[in-house]
PDB file of N, CA, C and O in Angstrom:
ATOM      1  N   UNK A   1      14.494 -19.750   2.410  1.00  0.00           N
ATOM      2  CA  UNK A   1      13.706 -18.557   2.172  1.00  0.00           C
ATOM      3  C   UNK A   1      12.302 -18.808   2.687  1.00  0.00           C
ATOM      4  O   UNK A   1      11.653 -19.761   2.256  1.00  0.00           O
ATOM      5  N   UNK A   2      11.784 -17.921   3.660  1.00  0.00           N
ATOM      6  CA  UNK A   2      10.033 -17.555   3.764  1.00  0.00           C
ATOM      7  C   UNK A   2       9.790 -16.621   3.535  1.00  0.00           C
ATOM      8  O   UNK A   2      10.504 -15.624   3.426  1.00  0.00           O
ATOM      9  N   UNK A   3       8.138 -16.828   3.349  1.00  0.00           N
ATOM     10  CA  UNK A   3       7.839 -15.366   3.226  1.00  0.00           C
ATOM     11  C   UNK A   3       6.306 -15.664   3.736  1.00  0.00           C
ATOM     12  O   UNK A   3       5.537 -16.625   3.712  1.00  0.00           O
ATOM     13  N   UNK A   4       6.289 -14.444   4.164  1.00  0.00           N
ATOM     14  CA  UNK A   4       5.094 -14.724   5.120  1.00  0.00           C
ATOM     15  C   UNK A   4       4.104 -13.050   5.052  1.00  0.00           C
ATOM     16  O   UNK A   4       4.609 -12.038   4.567  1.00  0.00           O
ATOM     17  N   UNK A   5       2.585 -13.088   5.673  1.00  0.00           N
ATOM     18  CA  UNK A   5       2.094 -11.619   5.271  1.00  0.00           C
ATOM     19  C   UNK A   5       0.833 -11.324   5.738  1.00  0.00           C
ATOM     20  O   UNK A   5      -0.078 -12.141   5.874  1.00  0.00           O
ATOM     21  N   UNK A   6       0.785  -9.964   6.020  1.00  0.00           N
ATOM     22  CA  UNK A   6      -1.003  -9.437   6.141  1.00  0.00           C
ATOM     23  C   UNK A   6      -1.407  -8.906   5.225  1.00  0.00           C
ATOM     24  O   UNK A   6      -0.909  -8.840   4.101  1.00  0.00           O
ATOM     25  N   UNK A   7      -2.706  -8.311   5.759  1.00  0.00           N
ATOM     26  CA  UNK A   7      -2.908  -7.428   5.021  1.00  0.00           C
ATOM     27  C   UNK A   7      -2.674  -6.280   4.638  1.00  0.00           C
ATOM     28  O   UNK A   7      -3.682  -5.623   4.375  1.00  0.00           O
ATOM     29  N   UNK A   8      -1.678  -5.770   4.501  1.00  0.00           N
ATOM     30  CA  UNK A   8      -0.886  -4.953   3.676  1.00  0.00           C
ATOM     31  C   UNK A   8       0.598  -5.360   3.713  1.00  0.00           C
ATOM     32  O   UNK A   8       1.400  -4.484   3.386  1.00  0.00           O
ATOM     33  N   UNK A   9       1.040  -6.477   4.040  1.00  0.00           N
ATOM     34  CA  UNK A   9       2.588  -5.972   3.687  1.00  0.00           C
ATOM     35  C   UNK A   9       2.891  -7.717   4.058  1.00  0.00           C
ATOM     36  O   UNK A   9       2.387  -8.557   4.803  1.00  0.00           O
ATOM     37  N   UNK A  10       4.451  -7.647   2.669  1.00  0.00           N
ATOM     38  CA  UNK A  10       5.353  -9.053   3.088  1.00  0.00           C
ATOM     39  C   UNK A  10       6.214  -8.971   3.375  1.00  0.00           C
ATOM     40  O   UNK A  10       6.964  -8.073   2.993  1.00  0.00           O
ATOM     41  N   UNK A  11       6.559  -9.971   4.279  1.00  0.00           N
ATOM     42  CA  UNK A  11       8.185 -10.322   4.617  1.00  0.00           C
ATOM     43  C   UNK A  11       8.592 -11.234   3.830  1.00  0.00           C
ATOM     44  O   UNK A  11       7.889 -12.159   3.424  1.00  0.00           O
ATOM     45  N   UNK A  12       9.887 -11.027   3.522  1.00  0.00           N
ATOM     46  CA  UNK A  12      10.483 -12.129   3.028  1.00  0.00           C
ATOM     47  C   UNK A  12      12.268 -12.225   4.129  1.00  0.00           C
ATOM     48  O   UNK A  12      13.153 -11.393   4.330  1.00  0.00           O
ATOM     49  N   UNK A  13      12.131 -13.224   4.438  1.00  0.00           N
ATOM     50  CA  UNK A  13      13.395 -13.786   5.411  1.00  0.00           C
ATOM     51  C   UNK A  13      13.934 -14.938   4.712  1.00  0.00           C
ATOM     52  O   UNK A  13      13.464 -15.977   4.248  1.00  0.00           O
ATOM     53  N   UNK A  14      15.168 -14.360   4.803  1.00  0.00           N
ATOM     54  CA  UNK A  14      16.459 -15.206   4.084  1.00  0.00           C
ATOM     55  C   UNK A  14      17.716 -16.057   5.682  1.00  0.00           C
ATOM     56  O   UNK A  14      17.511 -16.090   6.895  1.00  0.00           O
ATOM     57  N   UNK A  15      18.692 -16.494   4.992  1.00  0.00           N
ATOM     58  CA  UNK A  15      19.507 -17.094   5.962  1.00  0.00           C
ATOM     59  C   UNK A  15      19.932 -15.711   6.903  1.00  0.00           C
ATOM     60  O   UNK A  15      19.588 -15.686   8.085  1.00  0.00           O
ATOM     61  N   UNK A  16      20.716 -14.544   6.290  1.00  0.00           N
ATOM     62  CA  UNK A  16      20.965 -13.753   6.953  1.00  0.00           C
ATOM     63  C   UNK A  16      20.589 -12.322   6.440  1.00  0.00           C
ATOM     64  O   UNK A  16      21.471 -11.520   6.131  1.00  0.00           O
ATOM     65  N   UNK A  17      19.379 -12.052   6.365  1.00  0.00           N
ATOM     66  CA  UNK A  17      18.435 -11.040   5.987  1.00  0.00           C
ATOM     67  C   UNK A  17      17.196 -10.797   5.838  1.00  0.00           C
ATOM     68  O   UNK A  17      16.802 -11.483   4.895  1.00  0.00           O
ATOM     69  N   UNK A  18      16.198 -10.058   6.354  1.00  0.00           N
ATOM     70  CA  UNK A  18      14.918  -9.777   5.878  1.00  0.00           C
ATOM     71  C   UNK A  18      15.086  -8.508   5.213  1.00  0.00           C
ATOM     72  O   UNK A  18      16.025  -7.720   5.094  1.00  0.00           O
ATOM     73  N   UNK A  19      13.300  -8.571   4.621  1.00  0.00           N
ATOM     74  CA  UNK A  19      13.350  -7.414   4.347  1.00  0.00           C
ATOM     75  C   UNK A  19      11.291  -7.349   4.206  1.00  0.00           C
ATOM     76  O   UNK A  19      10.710  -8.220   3.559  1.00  0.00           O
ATOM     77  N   UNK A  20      10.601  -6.346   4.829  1.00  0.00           N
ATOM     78  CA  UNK A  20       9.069  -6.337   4.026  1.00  0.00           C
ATOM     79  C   UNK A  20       8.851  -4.872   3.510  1.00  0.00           C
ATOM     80  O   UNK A  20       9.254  -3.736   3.762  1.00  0.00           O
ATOM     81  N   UNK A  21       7.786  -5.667   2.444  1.00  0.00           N
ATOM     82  CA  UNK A  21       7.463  -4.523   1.507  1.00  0.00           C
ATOM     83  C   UNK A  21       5.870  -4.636   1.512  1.00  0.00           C
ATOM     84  O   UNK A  21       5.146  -5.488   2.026  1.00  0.00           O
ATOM     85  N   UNK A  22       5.577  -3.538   0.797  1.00  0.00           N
ATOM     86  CA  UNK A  22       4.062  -3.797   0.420  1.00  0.00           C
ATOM     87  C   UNK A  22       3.048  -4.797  -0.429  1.00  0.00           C
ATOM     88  O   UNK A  22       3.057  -5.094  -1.624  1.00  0.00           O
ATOM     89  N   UNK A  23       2.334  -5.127   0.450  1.00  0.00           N
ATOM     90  CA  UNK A  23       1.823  -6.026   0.060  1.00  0.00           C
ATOM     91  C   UNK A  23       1.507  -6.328  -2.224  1.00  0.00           C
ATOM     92  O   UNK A  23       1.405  -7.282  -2.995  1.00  0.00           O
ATOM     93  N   UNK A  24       1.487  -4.686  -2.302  1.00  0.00           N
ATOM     94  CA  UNK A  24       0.739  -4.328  -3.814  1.00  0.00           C
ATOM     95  C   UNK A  24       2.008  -4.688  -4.285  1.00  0.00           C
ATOM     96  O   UNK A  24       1.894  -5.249  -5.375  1.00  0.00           O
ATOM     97  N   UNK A  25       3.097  -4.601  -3.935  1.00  0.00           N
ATOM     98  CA  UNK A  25       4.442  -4.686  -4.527  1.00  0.00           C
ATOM     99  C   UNK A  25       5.119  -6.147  -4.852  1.00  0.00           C
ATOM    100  O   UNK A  25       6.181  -6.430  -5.406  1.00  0.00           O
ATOM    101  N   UNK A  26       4.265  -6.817  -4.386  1.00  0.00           N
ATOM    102  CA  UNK A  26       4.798  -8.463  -4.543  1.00  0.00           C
ATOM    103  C   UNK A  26       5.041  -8.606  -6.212  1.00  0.00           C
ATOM    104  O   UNK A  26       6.216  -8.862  -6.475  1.00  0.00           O
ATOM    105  N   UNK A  27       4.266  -8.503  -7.239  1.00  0.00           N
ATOM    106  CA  UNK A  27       4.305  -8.953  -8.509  1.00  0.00           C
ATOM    107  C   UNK A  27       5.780  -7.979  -9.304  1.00  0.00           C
ATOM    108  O   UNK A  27       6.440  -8.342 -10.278  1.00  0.00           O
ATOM    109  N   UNK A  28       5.953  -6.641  -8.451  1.00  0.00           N
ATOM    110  CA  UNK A  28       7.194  -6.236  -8.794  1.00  0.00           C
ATOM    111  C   UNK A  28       8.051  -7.469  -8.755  1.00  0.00           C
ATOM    112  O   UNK A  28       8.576  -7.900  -9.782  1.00  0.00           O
ATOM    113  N   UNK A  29       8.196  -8.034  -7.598  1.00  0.00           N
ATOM    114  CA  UNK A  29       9.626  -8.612  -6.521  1.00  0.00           C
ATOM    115  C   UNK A  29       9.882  -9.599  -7.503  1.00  0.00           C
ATOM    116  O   UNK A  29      10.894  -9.878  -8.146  1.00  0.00           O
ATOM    117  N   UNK A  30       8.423 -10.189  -7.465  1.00  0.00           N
ATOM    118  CA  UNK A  30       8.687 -11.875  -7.945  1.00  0.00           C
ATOM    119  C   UNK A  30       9.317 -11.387  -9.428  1.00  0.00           C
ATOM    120  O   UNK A  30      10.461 -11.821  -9.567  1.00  0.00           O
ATOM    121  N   UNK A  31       8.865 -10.627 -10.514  1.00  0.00           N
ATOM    122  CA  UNK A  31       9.589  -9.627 -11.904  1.00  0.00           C
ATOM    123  C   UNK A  31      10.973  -9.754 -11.363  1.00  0.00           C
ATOM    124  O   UNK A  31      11.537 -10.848 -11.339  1.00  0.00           O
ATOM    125  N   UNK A  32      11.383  -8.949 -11.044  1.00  0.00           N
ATOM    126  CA  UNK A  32      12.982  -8.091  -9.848  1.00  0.00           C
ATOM    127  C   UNK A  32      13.379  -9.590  -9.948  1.00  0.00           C
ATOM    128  O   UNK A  32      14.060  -9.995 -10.889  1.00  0.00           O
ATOM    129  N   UNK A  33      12.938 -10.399  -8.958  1.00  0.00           N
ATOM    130  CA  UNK A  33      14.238 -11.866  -9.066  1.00  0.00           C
ATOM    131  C   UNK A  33      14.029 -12.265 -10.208  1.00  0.00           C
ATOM    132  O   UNK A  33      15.139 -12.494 -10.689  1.00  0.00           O
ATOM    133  N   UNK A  34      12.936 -12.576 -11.229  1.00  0.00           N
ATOM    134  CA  UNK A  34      12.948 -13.505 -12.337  1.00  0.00           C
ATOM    135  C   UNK A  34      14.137 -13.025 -13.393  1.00  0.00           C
ATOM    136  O   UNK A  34      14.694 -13.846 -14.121  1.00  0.00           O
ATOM    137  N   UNK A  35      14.438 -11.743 -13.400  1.00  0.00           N
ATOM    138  CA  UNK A  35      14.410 -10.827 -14.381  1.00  0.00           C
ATOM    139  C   UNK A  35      16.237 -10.897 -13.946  1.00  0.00           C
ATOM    140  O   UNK A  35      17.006 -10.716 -14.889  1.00  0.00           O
ATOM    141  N   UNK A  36      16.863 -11.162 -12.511  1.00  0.00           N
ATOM    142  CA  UNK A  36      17.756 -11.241 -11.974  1.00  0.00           C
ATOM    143  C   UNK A  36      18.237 -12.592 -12.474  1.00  0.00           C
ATOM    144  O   UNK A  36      19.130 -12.641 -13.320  1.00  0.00           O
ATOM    145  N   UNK A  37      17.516 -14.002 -11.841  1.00  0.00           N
ATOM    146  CA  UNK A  37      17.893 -14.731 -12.356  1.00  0.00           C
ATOM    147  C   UNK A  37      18.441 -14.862 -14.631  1.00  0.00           C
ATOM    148  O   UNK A  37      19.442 -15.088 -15.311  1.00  0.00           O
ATOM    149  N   UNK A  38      17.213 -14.587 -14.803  1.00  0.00           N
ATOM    150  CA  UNK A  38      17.937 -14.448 -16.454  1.00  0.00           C
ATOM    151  C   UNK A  38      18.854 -13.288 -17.067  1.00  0.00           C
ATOM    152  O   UNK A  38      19.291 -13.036 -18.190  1.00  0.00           O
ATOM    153  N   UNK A  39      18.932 -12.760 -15.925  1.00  0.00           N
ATOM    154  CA  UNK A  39      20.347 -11.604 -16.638  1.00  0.00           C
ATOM    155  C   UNK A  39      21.674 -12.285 -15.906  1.00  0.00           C
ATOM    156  O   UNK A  39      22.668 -12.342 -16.629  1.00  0.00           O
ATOM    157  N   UNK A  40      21.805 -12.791 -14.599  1.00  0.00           N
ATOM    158  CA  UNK A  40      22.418 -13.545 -14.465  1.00  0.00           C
ATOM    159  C   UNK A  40      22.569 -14.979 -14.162  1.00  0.00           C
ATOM    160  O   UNK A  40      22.518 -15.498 -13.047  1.00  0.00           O
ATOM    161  N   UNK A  41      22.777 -15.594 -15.382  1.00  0.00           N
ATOM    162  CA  UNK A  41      22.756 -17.155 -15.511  1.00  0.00           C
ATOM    163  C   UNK A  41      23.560 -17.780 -14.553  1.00  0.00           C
ATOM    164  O   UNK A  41      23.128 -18.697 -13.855  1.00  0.00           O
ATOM    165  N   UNK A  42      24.484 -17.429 -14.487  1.00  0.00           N
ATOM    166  CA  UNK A  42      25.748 -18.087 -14.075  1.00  0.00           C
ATOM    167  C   UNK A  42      25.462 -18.409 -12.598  1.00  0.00           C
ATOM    168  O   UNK A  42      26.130 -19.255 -12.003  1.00  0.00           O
ATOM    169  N   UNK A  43      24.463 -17.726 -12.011  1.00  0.00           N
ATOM    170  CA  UNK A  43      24.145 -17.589 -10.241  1.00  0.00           C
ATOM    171  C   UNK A  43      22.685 -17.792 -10.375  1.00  0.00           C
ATOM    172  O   UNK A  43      22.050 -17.337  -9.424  1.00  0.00           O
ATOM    173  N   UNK A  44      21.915 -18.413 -11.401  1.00  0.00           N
ATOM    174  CA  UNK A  44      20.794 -18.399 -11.672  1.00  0.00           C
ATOM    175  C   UNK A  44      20.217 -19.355 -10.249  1.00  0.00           C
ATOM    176  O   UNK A  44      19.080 -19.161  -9.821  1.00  0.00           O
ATOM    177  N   UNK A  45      21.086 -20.312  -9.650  1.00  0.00           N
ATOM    178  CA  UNK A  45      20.731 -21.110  -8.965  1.00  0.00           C
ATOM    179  C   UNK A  45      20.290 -20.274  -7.832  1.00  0.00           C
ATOM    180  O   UNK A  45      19.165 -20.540  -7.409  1.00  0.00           O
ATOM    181  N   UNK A  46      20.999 -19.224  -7.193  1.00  0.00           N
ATOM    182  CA  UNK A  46      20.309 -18.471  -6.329  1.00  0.00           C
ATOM    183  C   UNK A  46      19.236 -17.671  -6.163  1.00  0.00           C
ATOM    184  O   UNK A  46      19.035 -16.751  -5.370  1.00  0.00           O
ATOM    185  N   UNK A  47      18.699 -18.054  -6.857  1.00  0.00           N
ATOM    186  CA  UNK A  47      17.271 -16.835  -7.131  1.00  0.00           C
ATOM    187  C   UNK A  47      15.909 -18.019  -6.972  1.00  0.00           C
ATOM    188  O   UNK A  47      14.703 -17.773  -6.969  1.00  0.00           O
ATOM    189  N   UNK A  48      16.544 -19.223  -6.860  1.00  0.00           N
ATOM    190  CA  UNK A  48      15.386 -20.365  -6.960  1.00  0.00           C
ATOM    191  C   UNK A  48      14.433 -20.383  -5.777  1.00  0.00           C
ATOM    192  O   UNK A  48      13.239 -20.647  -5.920  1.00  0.00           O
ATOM    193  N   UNK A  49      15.121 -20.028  -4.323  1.00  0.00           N
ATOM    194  CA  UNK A  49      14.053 -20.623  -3.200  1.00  0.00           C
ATOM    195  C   UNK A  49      13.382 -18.901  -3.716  1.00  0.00           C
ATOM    196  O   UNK A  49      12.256 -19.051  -4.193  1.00  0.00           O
ATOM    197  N   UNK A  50      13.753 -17.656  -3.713  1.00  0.00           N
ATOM    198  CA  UNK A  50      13.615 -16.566  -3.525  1.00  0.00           C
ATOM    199  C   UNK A  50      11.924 -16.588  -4.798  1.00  0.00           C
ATOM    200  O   UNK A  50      10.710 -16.538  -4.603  1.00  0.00           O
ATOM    201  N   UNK A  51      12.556 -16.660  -5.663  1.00  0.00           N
ATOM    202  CA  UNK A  51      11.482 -17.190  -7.064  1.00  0.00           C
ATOM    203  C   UNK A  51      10.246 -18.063  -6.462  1.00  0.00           C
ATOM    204  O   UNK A  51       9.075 -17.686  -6.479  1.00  0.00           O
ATOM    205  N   UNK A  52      10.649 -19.127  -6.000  1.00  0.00           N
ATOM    206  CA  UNK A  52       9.565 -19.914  -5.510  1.00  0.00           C
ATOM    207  C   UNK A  52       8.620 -19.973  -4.691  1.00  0.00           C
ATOM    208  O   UNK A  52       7.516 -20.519  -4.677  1.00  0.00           O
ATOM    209  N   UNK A  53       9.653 -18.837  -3.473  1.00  0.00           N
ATOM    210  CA  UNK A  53       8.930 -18.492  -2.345  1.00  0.00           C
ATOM    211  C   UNK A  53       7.955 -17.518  -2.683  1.00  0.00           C
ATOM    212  O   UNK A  53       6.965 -17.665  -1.967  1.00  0.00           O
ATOM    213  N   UNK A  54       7.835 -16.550  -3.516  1.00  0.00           N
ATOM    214  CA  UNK A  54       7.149 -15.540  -3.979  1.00  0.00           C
ATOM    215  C   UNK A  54       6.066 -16.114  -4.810  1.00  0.00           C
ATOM    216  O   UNK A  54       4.909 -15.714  -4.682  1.00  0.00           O
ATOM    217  N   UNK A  55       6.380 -16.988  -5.613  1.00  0.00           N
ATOM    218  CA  UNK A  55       5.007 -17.703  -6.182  1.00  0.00           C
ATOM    219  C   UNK A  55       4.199 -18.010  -5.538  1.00  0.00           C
ATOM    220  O   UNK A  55       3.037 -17.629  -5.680  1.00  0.00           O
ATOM    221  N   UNK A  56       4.794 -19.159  -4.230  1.00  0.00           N
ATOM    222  CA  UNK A  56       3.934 -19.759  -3.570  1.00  0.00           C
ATOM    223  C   UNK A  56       2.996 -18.469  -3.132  1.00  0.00           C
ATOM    224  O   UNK A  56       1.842 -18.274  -3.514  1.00  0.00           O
ATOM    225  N   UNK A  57       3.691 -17.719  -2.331  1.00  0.00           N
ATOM    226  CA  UNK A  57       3.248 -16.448  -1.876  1.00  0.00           C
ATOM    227  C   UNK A  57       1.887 -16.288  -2.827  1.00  0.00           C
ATOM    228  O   UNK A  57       0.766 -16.635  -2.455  1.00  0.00           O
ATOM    229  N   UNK A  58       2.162 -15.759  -3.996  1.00  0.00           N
ATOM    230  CA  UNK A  58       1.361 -15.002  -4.989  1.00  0.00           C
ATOM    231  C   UNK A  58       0.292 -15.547  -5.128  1.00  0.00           C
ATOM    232  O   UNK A  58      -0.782 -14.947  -5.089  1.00  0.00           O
ATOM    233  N   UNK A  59       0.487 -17.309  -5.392  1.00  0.00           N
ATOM    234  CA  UNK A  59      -0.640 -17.923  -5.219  1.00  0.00           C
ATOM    235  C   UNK A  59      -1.812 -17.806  -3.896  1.00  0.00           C
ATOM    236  O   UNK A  59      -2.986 -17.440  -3.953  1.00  0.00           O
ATOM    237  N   UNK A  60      -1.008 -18.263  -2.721  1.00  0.00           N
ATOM    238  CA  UNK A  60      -1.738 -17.977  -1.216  1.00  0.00           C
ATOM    239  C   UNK A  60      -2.846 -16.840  -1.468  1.00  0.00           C
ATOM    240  O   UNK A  60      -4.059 -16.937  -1.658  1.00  0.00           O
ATOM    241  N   UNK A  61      -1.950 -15.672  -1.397  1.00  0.00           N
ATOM    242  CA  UNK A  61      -2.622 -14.266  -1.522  1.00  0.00           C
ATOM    243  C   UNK A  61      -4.123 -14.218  -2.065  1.00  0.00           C
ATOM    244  O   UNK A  61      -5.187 -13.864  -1.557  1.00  0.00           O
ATOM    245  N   UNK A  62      -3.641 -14.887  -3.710  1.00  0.00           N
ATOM    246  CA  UNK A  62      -4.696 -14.960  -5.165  1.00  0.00           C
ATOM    247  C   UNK A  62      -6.131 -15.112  -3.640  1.00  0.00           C
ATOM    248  O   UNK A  62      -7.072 -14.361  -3.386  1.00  0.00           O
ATOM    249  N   UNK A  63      -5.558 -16.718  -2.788  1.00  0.00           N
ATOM    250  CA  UNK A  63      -7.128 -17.411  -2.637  1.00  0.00           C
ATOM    251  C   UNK A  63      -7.382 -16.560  -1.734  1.00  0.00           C
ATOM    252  O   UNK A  63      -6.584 -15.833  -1.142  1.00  0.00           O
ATOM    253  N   UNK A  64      -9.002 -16.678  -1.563  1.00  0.00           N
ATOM    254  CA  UNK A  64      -9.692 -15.838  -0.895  1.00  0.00           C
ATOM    255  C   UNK A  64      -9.996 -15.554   0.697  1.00  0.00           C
ATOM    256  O   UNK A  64     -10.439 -14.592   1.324  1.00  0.00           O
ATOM    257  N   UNK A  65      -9.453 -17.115   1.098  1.00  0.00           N
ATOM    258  CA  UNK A  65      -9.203 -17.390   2.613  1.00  0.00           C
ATOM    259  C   UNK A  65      -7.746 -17.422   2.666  1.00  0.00           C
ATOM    260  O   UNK A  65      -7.344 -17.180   3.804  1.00  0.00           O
ATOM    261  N   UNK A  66      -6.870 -17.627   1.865  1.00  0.00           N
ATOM    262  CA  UNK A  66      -5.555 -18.117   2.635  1.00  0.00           C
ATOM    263  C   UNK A  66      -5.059 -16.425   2.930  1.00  0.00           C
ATOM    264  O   UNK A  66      -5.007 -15.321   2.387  1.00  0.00           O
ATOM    265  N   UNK A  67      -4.663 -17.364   4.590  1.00  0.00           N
ATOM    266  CA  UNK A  67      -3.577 -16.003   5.303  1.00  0.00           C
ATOM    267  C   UNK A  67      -2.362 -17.117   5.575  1.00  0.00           C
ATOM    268  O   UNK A  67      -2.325 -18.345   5.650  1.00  0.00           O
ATOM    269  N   UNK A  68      -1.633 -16.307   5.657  1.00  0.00           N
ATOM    270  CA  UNK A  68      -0.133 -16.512   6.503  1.00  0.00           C
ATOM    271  C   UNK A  68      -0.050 -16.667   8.315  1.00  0.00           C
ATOM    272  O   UNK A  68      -0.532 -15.858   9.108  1.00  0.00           O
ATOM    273  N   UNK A  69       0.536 -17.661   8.589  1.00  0.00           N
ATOM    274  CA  UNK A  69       0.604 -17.329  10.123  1.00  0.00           C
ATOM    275  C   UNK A  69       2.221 -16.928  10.347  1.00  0.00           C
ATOM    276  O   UNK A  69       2.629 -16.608  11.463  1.00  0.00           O
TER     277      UNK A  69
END
């Protein structure tokens, strides 16, 4: 999983899928998988790079210089 972004909008790219959204919409997504992973346990393992990648993301964003290339 990456995810990568400007100023207004993210991608997120998987093995065989993207998809970008708005940038304001990230704290939905990263909710949307967390919320995925604990309703389904059993596949909880798949939601991990997706989860992680969005943090990292969230964090980047937070700082005041970091961009994405």
């Amino acid at each position: 999983m990456k995810a990568t972004y400007d100023d207004t909008a993210f991608t997120l790219t998987g093995t065989h899928w993207s998809g970008t959204y708005p940038l304001e919409d990230l704290p939905s997504w990263l909710g949307f998988y967390r919320q995925q992973r604990d309703l389904h346990s059993k596949a909880a393992g798949k939601y991990d790079a997706t989860i992680a990648e969005l943090e990292r993301l969230t964090r980047e964003v937070d700082q005041p210089f970091g961009k994405s290339e």
